[in-house]
N, C-alpha and C positions, 0 to 999 in steps of 0.2 A: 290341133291346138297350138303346136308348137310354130306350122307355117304361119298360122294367126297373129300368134305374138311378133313374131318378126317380120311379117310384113308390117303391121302396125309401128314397130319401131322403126322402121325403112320410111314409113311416111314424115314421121317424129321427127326423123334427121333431114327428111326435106325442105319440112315445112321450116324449122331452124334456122338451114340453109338459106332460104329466101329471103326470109325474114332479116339474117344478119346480112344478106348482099344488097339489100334494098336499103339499112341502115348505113349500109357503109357509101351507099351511091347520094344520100342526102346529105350525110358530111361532106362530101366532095365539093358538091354544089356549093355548102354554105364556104366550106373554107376558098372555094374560088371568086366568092365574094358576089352571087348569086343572092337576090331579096328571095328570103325563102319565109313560105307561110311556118307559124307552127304549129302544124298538125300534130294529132298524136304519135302519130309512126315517126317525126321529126324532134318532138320531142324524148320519146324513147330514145331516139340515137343519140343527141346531146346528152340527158342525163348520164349515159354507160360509159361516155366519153369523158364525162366533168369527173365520173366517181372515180376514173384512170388514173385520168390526169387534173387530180385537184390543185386550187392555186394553194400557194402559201402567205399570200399578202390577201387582207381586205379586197370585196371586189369597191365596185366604186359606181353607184346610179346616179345619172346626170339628171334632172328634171331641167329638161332647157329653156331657153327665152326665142331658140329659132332652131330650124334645121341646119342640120351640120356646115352645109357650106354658105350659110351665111353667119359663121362663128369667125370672128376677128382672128388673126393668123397668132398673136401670141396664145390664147387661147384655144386654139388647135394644137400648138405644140405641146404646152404645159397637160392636156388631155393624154399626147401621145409621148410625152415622159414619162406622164406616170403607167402608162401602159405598158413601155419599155422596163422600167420597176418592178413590175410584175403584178399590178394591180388589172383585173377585166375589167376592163369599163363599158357600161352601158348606156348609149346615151339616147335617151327617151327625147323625140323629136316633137316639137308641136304640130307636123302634119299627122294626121292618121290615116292608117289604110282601111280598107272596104274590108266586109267579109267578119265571121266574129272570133277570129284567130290574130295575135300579136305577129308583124313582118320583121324578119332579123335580116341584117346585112350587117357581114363580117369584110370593115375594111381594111383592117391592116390586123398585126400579132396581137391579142388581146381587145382590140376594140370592135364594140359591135352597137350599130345602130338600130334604133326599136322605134317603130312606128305600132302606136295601139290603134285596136279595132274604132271606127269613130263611134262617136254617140251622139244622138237625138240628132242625127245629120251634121252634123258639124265636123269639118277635114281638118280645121285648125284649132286648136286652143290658145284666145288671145283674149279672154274674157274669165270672171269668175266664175268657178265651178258648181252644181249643184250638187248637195247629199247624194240623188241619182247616179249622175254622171262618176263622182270621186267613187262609189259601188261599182260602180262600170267598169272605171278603168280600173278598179283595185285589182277585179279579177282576171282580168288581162294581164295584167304587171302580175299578179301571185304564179301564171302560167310561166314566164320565163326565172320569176327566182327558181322554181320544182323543176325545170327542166335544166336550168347551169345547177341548180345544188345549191345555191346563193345561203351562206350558212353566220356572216360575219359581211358587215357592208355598211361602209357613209352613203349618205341620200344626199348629193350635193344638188340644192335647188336654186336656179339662175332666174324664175320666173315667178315672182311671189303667188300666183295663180295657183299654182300647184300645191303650196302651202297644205293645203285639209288632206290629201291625197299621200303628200310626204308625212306629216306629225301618222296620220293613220299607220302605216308603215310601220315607222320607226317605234311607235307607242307599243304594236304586235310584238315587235321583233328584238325590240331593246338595244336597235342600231342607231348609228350619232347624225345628228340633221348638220347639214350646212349650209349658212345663207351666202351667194355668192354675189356680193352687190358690184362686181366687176362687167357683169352680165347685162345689165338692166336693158331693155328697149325702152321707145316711148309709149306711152300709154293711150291705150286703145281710146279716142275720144267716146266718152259720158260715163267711163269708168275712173275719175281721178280718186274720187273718195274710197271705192272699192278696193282698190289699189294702194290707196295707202292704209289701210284698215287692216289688208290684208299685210302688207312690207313690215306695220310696227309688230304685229303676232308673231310672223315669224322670225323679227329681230329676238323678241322674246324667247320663242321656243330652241332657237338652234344654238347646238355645242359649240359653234365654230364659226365667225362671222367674217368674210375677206375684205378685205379695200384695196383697190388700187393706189389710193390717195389719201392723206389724210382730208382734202377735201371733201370726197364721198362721207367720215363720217360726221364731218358740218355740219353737208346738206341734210343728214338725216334729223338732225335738229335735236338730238335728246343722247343721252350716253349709251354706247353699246357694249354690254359684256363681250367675252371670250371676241375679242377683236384684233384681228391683226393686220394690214398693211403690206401686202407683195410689192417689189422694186418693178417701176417701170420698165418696160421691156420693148424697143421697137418694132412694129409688124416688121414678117419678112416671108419669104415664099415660101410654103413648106413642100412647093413639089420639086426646090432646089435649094435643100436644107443642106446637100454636101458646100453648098457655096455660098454658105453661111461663116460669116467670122467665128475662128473658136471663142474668143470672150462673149461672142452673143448666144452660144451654144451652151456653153459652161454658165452665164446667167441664168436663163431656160433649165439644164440642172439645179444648179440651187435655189430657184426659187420654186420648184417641182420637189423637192427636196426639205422646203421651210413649208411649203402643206404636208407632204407625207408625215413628217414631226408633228405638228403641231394635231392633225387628225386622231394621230396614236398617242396623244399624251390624253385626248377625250375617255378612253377605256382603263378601268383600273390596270393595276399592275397585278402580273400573279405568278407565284411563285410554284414551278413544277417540280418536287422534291423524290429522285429517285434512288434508292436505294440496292442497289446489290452485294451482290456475293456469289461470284463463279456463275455458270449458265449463260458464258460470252453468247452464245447462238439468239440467245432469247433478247440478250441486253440489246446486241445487235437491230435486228427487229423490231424491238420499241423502240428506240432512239428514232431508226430510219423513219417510222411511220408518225412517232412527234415531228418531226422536220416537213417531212410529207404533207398530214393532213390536221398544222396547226395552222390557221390562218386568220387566229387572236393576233393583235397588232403589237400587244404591248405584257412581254411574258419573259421569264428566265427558267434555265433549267438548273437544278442543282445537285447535283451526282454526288452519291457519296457512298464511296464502295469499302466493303465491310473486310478487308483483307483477301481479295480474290485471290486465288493460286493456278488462274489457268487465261493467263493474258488480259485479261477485265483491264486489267490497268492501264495498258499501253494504250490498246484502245479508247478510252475513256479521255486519254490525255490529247490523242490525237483527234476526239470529238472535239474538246475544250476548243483548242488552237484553231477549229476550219468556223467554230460557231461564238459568237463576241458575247454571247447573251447566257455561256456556259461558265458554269462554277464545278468546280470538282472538288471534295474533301475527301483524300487519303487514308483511311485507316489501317494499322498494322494486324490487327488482327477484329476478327467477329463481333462484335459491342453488339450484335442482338437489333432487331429491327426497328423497337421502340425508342433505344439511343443515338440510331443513326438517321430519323426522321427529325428526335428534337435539334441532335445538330446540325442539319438543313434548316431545321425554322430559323433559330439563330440565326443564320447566316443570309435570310431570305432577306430581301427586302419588297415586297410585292404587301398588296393589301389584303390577298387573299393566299391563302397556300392549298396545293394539291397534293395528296398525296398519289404515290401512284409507283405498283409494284414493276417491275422488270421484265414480268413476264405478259405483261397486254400489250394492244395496238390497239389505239387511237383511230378514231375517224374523222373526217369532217365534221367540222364546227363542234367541236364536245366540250371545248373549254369555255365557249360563250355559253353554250344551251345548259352547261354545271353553273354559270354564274346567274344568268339568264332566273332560274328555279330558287339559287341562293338567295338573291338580293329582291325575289317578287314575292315570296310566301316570307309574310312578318313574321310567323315565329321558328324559321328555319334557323339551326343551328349548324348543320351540316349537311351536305347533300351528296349523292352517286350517283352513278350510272346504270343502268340495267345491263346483261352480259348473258353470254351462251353458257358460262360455268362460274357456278358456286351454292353454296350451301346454303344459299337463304332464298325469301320472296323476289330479290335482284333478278335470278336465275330467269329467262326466256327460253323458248323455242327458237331456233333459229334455222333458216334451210340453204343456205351459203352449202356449197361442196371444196370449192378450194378460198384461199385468201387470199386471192383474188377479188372476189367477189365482196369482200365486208364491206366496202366502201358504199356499195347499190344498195346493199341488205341496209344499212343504216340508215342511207337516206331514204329508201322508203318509208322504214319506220318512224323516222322524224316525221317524216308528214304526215303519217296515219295517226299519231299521238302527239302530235304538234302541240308545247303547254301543257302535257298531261303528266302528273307526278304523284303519288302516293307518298302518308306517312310510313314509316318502317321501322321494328325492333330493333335490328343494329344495323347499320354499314359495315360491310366488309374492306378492309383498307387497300385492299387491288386498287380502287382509284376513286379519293374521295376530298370533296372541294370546303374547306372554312376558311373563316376569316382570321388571317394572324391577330389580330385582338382578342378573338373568343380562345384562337388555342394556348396563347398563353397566358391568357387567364386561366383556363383550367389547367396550367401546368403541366399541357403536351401530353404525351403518351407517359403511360405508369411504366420505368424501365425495370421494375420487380419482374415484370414478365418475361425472363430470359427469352432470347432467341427470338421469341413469337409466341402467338397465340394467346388468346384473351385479352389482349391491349385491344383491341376492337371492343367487345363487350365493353368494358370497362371505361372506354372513351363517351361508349351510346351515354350511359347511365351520370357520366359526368356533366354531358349536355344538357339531357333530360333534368337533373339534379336544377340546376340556373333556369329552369322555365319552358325549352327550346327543344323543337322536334328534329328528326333526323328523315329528308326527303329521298326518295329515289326518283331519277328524273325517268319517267317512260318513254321520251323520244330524244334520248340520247345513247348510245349503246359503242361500248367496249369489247373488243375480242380479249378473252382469258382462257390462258394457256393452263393454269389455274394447278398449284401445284408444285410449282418446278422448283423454289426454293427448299419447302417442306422436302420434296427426293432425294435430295441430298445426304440425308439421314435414313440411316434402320430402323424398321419398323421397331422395334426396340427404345429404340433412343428416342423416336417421336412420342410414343405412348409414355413415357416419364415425363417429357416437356409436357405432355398437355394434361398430366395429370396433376403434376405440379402446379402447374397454371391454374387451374382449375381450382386447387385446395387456396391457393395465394388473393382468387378472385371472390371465392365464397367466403372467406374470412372477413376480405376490406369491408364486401358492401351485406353482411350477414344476408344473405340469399343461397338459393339452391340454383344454380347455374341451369338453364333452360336449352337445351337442343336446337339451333337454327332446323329451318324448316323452309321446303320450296315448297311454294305455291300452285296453283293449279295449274296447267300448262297458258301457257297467254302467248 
């Protein structure tokens, strides 16, 4: 029995082996800038790679008006600034490849060009789309967002063609359109009307609309919202970009620079309000993995630490200074967790506030996919995450061995429950998304509640009170460390806070306080 089990594990570790050296021999190729199909064993290798090394900036899908090298040379550059940025760009060409698998070619840091499977025989898209076809290619285009991890992304579209194929997208995914009328070709003759039927729609639909000129928005003949105008830029060569004048390089910046603005002012603001107290190791940790795996465009953090006595502070100060978008609020001693969230909201300025304890990690896309759940179910008043630890229905299963790994566990589960949310009795405040309007309508967290515990409760039922459910989001997932403040204290001293709690909470709202409860294993 015993040589059994181990030869069987001696295979386990082979097959592993192969397995990782064949993943690793496909990134090679792609990153040597190889057209590579994507197959599934291609896919797997991208995704382990995306969950690594996720971005922190939006990525960026091009819906083009031609293949790459016949894109005007300012327009190549302005692509490959913002790829220098730190944005991946994807740029969806109008030829297609054979075969029913999307073609990736990785040509430079961050850019990768996507040729879709064809449809109904056609190599090029220079004509209007059918319902068929935008189905066609939807699911080719759904292949490479699951294989980068694509969690957060502008749809920039240069070919109004693409129009039904982009709104589809963006409608799923709650990502911002952009019409790029810098791009236009001529029009495919006996398609003029088509063509324009299609250019006024998506004048309509998109967040963000470009000009070259103020003549582009003339010709368009009618007013266009969310419009703005990039300064003229002369071509120039980009495969001799070192011998390029710095003012025309430093143009090419800032007008790379006046869309990345202007994209991120499309997505609310939100405010990430974290609160500590000692358990540097852990503060550490979250911090690292908000910076890591936020790739929300337009967000602040708000630290406010509750009298730490084991360095929290310096650190905290030395986060502030390396990150622009950090706020820190000082406290000399313990004010209790309820008072040191309303003094973040105070001080928030975002249209939505998170809370969110010290002791989790964040994964890819969780701040869009918390808003995503807010702002789509009408009568959501607050919403969470799902998580490996806590006391209630939030609580999953999860099969991650080190953390390492949370990154892949979550986005698998994103896309296994992709849109799937449940109502829930209470939210647990480890990490939870409202809108500063609703919180300060209800007067933020009840500060009776020394320390902790039962401000949760007591927040559900304040919501609830006003009309409004409280959601759990199923394809978004936090790691909880779950705990690590409440340790801090003897068992002694915990059991008085939560008994007190307890007496303070069944008094306000005349109830017998109810037991959280996990749910069946999911």
């Amino acid at each position: 029995m015993d040589k059994f089990v181990h030869r069987t594990a001696e295979r386990i570790k082979r097959i592993l082996k192969t397995e990782n050296d064949l993943q690793e021999s496909l990134l090679v190729k792609l990153a040597q800038g190889e057209p590579t199909q994507l197959t599934s064993s291609v896919a797997e290798a991208i995704l382990r790679q995306a969950c690594n090394t996720p971005p922190q900036r939006p990525d960026i899908i091009i819906f083009s008006s031609g293949d790459w090298e016949t894109l005007n040379q300012k327009s190549q550059l302005l692509v490959i600034q913002l790829a220098e940025f730190g944005h991946r760009i994807f740029y969806v060409q109008t030829s297609q490849c054979q075969g029913s698998a999307p073609q990736i070619k990785k040509t430079r840091q961050n850019t990768y060009l996507i040729m879709l499977p064809e449809i109904n025989n056609t190599s090029v898209i220079n004509s209007p789309l059918s319902l068929d076809e935008v189905v066609k290619l939807r699911e080719s285009l759904l292949q490479i967002i699951k294989a980068f991890n694509i969690r957060t992304a502008f749809l920039k579209v240069d070919q109004p063609y693409w129009i039904d194929l982009a709104t589809y997208i963006c409608q799923e995914r709650s990502w911002r359109l952009v019409y790029d009328c810098t791009q236009k070709q001529p029009v495919t003759p006996g398609y003029a009307e088509k063509f324009r039927q299609a250019e006024l729609f998506l004048l309509d639909k998109s967040d963000l609309v470009i000009f070259s000129s103020p003549t582009e928005q003339v010709d368009i003949g009618r007013p266009v919202r969310n419009a703005i105008t990039i300064p003229d830029i002369p071509d120039v060569n980009v495969d001799k970009r070192e011998e390029v004048e710095t003012n025309r390089i430093k143009a090419i910046h800032e007008c790379a620079e006046m869309i990345e603005g202007e994209l991120y002012k499309r997505y609310p603001k939100i405010s990430i309000i974290v609160v500590t107290y000692n358990k540097l190791e852990y503060t550490r940790m979250c911090l690292e993995s908000l910076v890591r795996n936020t790739d929300y465009p337009n967000y602040e953090i708000i630290l406010v630490d509750n009298g730490s006595k084991d360095g929290s502070v310096e650190v905290l100060r030395e986060f502030r200074e390396q990150h622009q978008q950090v706020m820190l609020i000082e406290n000399a001693r313990n004010l209790g967790f309820a008072m040191a969230n309303n003094m973040g909201a105070k001080a928030a300025s975002g249209e939505y506030l998170v809370l969110l304890n010290n002791d989790t990690l964040v994964t890819p896309g969780w701040l869009l996919g918390l808003l995503v759940h807010l702002t789509r179910h009408p009568s959501a008043g607050m919403v969470g995450p799902v998580t490996n630890a806590i006391g209630n229905e939030a609580k999953i299963r999860s099969d991650y061995k080190e953390l390492s790994e949370i990154n892949y566990f979550a986005a698998r589960r994103a896309d296994r429950y992709a849109g799937i949310a449940f109502e829930i009795r209470v939210l647990a405040l480890y990490c939870a998304m409202i809108s500063r309007s609703l919180y300060s309508r209800l007067g933020g967290l009840d500060e009776r509640f020394a320390v902790g515990m039962f401000e949760d409760d007591d927040l559900a039922l304040k919501i609830k009170q006003v009309g409004l459910v409280l959601i759990c989001a199923e394809d978004v997932f936090i790691h909880h460390f779950h705990g690590m403040s409440f340790n801090q204290f003897e068992d002694q001293e915990l059991q008085r806070i939560f008994h007190e709690n307890r007496i303070k909470f069944e008094q306000k709202w005349g109830v017998t306080w109810q037991p959280h409860q996990n749910r069946p294993r999911t």
